[in-house]
N, C-alpha and C positions, 0 to 999 in steps of 0.2 A: 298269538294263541294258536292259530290252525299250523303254525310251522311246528309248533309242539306237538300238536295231535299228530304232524307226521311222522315226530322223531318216536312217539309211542308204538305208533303201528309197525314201523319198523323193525320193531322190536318182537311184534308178533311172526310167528311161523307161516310160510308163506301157504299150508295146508287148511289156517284159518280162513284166510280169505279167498280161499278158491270155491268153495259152495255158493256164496254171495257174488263174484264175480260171472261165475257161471249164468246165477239166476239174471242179474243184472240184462247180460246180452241173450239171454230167451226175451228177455220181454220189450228190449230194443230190436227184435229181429236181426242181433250181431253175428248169432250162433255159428253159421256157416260161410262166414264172411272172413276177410285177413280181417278187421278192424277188433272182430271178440281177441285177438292176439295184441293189437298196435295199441288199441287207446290204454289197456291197463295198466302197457311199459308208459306210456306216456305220463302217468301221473304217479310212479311209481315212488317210493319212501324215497325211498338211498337217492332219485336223481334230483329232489325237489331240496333233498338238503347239501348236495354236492356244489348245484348252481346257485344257492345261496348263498352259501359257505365263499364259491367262485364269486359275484355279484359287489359281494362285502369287501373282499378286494382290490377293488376297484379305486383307486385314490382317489377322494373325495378333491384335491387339488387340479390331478387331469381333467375333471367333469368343471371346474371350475375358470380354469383354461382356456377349455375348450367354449363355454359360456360368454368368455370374452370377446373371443375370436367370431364366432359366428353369431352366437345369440337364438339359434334352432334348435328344437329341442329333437326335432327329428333326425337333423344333422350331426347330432351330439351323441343320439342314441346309434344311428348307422354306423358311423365313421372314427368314433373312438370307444364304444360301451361294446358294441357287437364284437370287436376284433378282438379286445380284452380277452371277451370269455370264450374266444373259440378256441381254446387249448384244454376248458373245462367239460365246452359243450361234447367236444370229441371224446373225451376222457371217459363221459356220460355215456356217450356211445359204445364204445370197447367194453364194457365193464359190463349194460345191456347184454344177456344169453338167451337162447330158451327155456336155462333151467335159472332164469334171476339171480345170473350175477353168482352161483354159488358152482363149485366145484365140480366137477362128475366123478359119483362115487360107484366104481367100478367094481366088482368082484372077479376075486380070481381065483379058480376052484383048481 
């Protein structure tokens, strides 16, 4: 369900959610801070459903493997789930702009 509501917002223009953003870190005292910038990419549309998309992936055989072998779930998550997705999580990274991920539309007079 909330993965849907992300793929919805997504969908909305990023000029909607800048007034509620805005307000958001006034009233976290974020305003003048890097974090009114960091936490919003953090939970941003496009990255929540990229590493999902990444996550699903993941062959359910390798985790099952790996389950044999050691039997930690901690071990299982560092050592073969983390490495998986670090070519997605990067990816998530590059793709992260100041202007979200969209073009710069320049004008030439």
């Amino acid at each position: 369900m909330i993965f849907y509501l992300y793929i919805i917002v997504m969908i909305m223009p990023f000029q909607v959610t800048l007034l509620p953003q805005y307000i958001v870190s006034c009233r976290f005292e974020l305003y003048d801070t890097p974090w009114a910038m960091i936490l919003p990419g953090i939970f941003a549309p496009f990255a929540a459903f990229l590493l999902t998309q990444v996550m699903k992936s993941v062959p359910d055989e390798l985790i099952e493997a790996a389950r044999l072998d050691t039997g930690l779930t901690l071990k299982i998550i560092w050592y073969i789930i983390v490495p998986t997705i670090c070519p997605g999580s990067s990816a998530r990274g590059c793709c992260r702009s100041p202007n979200n991920g969209t073009p710069s539309q320049s004008r030439s007079s």
